[in-house]
FITOR-26779 format. One record per atom (N, C-alpha, C, CB): residue in one letter; atom name; residue number from 1; chain; x, y, z. Coordinates in nm, 4 decimals, decimal comma, m for minus. Glycine has a CB too. Layout:
# FITOR-26779
(A CA NUM A (X Y Z)),
...
# end
This chain:
# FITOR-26779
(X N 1 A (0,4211 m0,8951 m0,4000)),
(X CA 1 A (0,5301 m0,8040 m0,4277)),
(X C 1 A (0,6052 m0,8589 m0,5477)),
(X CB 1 A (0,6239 m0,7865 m0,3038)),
(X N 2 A (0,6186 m0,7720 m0,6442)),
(X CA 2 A (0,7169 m0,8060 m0,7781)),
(X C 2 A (0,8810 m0,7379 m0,7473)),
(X CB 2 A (0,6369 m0,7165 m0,9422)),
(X N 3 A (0,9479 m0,8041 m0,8410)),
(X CA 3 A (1,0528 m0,7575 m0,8048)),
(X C 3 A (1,1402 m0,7196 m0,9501)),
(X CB 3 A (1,1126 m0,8588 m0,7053)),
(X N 4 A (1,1407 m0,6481 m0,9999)),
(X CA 4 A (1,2354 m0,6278 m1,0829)),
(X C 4 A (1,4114 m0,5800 m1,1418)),
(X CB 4 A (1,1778 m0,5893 m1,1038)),
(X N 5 A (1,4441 m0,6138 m1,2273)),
(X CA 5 A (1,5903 m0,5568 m1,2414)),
(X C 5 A (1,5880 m0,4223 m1,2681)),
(X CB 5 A (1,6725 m0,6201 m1,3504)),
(X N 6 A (1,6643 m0,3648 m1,1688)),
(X CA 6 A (1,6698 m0,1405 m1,2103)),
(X C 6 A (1,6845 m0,1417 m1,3365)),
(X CB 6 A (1,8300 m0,0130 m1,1463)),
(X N 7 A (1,7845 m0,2026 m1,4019)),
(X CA 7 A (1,8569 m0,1643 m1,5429)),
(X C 7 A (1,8118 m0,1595 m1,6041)),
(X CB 7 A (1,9323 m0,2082 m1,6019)),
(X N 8 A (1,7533 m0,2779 m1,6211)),
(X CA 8 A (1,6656 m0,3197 m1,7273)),
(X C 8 A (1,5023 m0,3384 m1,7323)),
(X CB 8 A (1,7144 m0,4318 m1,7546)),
(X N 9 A (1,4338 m0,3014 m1,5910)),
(X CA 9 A (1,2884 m0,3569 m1,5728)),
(X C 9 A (1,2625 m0,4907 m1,6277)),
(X CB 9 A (1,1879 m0,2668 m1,6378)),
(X N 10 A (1,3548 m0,5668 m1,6143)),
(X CA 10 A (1,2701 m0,7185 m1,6497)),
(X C 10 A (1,2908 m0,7724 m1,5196)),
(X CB 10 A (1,3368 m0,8355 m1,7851)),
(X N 11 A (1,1410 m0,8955 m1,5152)),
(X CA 11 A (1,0902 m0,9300 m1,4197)),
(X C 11 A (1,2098 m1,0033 m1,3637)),
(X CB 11 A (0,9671 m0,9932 m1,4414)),
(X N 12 A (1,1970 m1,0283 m1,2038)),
(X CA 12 A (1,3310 m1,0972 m1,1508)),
(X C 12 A (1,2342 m1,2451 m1,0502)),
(X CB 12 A (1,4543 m0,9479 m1,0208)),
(X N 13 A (1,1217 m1,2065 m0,9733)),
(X CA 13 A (1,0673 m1,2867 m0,8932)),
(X C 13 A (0,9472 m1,2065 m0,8149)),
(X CB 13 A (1,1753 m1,3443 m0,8085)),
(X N 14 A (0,8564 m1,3015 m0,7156)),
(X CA 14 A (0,7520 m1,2591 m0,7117)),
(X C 14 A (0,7633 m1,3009 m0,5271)),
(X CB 14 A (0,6401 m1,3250 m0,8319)),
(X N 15 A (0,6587 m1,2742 m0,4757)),
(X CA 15 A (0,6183 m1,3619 m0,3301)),
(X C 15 A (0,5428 m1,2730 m0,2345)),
(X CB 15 A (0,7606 m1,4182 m0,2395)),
(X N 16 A (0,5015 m1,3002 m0,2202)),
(X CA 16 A (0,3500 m1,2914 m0,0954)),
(X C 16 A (0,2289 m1,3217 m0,1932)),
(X CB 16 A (0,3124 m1,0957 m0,0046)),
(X N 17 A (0,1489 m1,3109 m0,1036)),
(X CA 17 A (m0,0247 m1,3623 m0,1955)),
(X C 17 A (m0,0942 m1,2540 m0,1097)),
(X CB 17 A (m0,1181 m1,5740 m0,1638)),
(X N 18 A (m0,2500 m1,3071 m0,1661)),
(X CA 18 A (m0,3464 m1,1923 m0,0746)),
(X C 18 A (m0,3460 m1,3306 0,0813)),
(X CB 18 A (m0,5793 m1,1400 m0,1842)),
(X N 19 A (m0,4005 m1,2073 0,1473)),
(X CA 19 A (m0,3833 m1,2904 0,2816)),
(X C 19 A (m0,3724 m1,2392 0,4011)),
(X CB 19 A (m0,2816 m1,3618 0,2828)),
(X N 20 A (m0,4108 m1,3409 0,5206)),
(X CA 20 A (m0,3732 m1,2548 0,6619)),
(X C 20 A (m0,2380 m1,3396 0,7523)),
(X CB 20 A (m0,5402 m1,2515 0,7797)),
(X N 21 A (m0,2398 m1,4548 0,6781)),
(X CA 21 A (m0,0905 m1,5415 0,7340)),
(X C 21 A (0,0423 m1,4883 0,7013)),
(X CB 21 A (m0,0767 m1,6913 0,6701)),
(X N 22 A (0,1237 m1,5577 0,8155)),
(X CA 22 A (0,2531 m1,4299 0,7561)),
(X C 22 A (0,2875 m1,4673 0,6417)),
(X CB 22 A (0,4061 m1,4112 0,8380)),
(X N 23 A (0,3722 m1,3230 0,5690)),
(X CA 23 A (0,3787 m1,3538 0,4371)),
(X C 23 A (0,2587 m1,3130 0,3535)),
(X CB 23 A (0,4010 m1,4887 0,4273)),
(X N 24 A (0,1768 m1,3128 0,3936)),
(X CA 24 A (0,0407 m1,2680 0,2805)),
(X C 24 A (m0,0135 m1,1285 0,2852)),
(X CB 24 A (m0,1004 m1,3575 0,3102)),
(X N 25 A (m0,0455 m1,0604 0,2509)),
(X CA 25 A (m0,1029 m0,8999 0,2044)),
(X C 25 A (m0,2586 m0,8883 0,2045)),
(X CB 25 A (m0,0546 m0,8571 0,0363)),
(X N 26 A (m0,3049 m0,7909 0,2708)),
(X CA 26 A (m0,4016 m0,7103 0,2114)),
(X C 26 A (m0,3932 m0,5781 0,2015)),
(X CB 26 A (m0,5021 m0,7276 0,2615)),
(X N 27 A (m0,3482 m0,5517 0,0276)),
(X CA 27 A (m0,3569 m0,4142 0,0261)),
(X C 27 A (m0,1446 m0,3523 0,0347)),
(X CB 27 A (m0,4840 m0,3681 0,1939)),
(X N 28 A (m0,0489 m0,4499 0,0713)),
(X CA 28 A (0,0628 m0,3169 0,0639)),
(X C 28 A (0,0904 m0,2390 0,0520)),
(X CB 28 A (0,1173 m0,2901 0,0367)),
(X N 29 A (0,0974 m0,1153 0,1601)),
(X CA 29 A (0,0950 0,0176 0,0938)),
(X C 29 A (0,2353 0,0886 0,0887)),
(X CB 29 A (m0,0058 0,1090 0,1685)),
(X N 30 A (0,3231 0,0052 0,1326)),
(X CA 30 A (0,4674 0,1224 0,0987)),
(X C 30 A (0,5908 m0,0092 0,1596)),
(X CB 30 A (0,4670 0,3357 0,2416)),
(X N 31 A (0,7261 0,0398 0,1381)),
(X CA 31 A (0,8307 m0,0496 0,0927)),
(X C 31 A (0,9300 0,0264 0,1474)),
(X CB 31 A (0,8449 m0,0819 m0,0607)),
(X N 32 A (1,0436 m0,0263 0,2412)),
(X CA 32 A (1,1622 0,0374 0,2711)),
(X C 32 A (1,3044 m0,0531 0,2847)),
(X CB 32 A (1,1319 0,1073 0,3961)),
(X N 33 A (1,4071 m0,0713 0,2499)),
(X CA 33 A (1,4897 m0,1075 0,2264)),
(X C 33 A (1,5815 m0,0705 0,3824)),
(X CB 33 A (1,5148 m0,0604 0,0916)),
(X N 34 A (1,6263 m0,1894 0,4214)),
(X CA 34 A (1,6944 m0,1352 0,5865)),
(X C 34 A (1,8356 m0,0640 0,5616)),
(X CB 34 A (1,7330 m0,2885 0,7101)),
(X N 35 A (1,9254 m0,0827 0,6311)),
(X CA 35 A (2,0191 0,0440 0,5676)),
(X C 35 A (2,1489 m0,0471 0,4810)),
(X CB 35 A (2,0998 0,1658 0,7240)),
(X N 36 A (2,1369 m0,2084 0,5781)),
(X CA 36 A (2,1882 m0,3079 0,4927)),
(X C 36 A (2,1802 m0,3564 0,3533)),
(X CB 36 A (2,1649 m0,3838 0,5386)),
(X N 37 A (2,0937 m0,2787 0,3191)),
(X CA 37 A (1,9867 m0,3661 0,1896)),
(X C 37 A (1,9553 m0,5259 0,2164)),
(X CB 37 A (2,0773 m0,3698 0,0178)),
(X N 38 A (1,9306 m0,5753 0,3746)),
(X CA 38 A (1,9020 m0,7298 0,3844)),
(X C 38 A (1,7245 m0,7341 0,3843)),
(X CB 38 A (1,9813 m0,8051 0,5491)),
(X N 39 A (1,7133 m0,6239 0,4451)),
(X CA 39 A (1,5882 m0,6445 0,4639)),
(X C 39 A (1,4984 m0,5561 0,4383)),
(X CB 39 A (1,5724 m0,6754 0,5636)),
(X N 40 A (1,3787 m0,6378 0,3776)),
(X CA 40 A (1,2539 m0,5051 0,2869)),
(X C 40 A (1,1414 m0,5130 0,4458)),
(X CB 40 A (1,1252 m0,6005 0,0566)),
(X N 41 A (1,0719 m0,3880 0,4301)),
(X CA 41 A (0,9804 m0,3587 0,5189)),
(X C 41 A (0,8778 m0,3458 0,4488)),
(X CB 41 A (1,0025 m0,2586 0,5966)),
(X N 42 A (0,7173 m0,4111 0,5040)),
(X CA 42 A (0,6297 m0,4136 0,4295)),
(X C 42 A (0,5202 m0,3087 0,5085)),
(X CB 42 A (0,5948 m0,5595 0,3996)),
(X N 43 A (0,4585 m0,2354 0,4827)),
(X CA 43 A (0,3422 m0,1531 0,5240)),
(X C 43 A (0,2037 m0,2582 0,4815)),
(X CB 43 A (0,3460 0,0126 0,4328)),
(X N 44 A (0,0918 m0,2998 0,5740)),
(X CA 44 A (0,0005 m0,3937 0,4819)),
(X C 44 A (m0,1325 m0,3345 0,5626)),
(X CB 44 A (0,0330 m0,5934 0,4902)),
(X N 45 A (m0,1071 m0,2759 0,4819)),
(X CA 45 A (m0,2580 m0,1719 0,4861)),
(X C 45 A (m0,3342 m0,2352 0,6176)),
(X CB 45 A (m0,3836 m0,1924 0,3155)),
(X N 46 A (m0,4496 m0,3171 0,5365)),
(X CA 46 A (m0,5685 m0,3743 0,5750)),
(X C 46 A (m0,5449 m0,4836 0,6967)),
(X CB 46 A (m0,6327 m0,4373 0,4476)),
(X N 47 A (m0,4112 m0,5068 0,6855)),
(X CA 47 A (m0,3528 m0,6131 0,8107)),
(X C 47 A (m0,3240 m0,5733 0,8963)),
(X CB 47 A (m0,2531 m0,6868 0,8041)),
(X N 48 A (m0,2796 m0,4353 0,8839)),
(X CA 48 A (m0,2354 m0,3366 1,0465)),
(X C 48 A (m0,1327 m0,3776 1,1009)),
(X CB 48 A (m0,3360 m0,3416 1,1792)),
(X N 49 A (m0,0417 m0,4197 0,9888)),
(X CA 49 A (0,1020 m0,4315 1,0637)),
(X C 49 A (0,2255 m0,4238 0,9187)),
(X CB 49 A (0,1101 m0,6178 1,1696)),
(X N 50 A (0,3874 m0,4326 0,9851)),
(X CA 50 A (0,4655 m0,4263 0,9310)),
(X C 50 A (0,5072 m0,5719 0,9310)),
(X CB 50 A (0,5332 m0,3308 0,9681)),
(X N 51 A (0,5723 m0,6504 0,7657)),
(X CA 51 A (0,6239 m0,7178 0,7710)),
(X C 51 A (0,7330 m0,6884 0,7163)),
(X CB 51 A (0,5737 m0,7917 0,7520)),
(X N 52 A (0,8570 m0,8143 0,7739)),
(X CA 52 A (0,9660 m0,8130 0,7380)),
(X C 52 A (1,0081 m0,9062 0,6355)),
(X CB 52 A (1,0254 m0,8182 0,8324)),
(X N 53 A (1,1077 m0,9293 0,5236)),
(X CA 53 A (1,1414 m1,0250 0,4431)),
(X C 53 A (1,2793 m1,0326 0,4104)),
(X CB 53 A (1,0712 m1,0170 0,3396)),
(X N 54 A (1,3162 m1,1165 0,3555)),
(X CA 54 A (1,4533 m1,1218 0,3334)),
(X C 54 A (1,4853 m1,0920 0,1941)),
(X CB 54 A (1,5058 m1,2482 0,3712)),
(X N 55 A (1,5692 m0,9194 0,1815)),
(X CA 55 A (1,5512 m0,8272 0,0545)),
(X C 55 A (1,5893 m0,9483 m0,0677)),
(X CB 55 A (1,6758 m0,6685 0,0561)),
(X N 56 A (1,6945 m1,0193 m0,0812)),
(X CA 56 A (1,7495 m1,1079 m0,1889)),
(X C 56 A (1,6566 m1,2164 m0,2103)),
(X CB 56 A (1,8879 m1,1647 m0,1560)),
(X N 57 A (1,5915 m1,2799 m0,1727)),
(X CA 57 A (1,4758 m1,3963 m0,1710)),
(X C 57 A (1,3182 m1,3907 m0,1537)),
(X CB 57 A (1,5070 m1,4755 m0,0686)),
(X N 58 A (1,2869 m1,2467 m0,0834)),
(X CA 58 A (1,1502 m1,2549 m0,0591)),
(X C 58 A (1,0880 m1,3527 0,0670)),
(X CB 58 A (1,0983 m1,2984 m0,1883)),
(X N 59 A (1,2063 m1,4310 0,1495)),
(X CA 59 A (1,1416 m1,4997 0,2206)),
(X C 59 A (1,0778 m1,4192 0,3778)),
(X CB 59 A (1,2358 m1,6151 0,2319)),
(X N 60 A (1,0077 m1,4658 0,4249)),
(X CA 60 A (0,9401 m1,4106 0,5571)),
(X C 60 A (0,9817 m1,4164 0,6382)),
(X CB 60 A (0,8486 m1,4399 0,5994)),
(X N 61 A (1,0415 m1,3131 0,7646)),
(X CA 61 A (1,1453 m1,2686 0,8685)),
(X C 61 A (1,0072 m1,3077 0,9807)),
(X CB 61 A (1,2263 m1,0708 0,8548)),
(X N 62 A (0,9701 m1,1521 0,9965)),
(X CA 62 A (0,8840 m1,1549 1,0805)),
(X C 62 A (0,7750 m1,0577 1,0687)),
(X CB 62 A (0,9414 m1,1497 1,1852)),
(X N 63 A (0,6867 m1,0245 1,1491)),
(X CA 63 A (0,5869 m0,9383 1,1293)),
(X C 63 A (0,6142 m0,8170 1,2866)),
(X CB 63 A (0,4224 m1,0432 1,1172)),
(X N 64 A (0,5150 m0,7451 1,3226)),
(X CA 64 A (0,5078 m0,6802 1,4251)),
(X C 64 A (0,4126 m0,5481 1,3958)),
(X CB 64 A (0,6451 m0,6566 1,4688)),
(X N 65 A (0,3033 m0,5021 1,4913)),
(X CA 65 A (0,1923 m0,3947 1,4908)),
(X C 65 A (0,0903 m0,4818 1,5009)),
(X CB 65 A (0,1784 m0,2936 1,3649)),
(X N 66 A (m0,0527 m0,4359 1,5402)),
(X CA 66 A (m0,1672 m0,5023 1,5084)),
(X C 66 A (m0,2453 m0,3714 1,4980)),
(X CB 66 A (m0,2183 m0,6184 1,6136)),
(X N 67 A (m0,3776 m0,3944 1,4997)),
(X CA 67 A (m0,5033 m0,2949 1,5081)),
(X C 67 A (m0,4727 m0,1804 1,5947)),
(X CB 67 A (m0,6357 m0,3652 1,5676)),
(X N 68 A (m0,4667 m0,0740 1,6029)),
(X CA 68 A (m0,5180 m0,0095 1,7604)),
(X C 68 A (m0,4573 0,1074 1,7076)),
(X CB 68 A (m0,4528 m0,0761 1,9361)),
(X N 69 A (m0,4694 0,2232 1,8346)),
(X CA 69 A (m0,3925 0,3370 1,8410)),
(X C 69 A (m0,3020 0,3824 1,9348)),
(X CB 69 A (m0,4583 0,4157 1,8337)),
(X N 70 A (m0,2790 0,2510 2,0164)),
(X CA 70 A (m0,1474 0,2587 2,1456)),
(X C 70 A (m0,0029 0,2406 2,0640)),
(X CB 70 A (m0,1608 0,1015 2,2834)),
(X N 71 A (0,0951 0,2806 2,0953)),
(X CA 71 A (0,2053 0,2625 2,0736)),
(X C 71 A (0,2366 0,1330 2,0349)),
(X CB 71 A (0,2633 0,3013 2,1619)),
(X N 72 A (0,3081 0,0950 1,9107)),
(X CA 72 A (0,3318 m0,0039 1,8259)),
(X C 72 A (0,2161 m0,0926 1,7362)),
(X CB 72 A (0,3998 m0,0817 1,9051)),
(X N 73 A (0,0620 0,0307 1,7262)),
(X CA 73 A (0,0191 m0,0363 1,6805)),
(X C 73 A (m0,0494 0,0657 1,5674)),
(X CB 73 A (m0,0396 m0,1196 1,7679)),
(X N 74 A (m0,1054 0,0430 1,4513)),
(X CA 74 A (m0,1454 0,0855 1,3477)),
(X C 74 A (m0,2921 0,0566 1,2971)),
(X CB 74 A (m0,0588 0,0486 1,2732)),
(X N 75 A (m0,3509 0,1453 1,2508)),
(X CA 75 A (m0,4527 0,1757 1,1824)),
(X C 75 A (m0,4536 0,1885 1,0197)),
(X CB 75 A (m0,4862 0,2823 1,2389)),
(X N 76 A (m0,4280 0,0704 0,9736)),
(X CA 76 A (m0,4183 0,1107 0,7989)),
(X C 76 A (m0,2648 0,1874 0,7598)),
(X CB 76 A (m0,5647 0,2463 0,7527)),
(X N 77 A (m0,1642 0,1508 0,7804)),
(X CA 77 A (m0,0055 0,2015 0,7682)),
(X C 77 A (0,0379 0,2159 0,6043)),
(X CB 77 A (0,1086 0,0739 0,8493)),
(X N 78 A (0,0652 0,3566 0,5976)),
(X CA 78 A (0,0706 0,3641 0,4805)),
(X C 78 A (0,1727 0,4316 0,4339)),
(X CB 78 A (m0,0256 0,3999 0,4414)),
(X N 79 A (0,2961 0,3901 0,3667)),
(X CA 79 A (0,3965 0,4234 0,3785)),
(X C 79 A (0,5232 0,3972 0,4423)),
(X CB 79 A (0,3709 0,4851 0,3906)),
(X N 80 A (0,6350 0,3787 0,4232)),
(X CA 80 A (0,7511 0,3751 0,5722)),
(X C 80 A (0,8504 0,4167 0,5297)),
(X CB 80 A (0,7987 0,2357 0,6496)),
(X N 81 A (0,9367 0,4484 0,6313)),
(X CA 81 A (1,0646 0,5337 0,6111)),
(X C 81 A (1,1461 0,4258 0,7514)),
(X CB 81 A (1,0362 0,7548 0,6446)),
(X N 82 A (1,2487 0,4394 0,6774)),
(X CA 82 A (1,3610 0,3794 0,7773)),
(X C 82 A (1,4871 0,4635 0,7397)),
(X CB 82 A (1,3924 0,2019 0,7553)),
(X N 83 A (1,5159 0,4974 0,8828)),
(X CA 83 A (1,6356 0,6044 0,8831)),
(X C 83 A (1,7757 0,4783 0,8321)),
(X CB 83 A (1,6595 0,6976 1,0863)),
(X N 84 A (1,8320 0,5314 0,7216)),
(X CA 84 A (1,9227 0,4875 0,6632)),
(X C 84 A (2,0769 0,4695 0,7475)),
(X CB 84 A (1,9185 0,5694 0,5546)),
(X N 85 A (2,0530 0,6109 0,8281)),
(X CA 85 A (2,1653 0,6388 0,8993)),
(X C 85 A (2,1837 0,5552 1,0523)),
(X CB 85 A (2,1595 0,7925 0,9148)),
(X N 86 A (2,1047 0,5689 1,1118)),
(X CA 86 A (2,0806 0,5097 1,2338)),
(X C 86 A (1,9903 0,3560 1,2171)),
(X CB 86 A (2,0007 0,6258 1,3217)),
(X N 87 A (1,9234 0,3644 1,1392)),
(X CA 87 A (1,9169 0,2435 1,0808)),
(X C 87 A (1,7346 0,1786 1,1601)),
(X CB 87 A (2,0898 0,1448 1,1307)),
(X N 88 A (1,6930 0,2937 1,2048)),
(X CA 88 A (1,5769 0,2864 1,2628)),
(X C 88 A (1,4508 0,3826 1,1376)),
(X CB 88 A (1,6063 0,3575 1,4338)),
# end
């Protein structure tokens, strides 16, 4: 994940790699901002889950989802939305 300045598009910092350890990516497919702006949500495709990070640093919160099609779990997640308002 890159991170840049709105204003200006110059580069600000970088963090995750390819990977299946937390923190690492295969594939990211979408990005949501919690309603705090503390925390980014990661969609990771090929990993079948959501990670969490800490929006100002990039560091690694937590993860949660795996493989499947039961409730809380994902098949290739692509995209996310987090209700701004309620905060879910």
């Amino acid at each position: 994940i890159q991170v840049f300045k709105a204003s200006t598009g110059g580069f600000r910092r970088r963090f995750g790699s390819r990977g299946q350890a937390d923190g690492q990516f295969q594939s990211p497919s979408g990005l949501s901002l919690d309603r705090k702006k503390d925390s980014l949500f990661v969609a990771d495709f090929d990993n079948d889950r959501i990670q969490v990070f800490r929006a100002s640093t990039g560091k690694f919160l937590r993860k949660f989802g795996c493989r499947g099609t039961d409730d809380g779990q994902f098949i290739h997640p692509f995209g996310l939305f987090l209700n701004r308002i309620t905060g879910e």
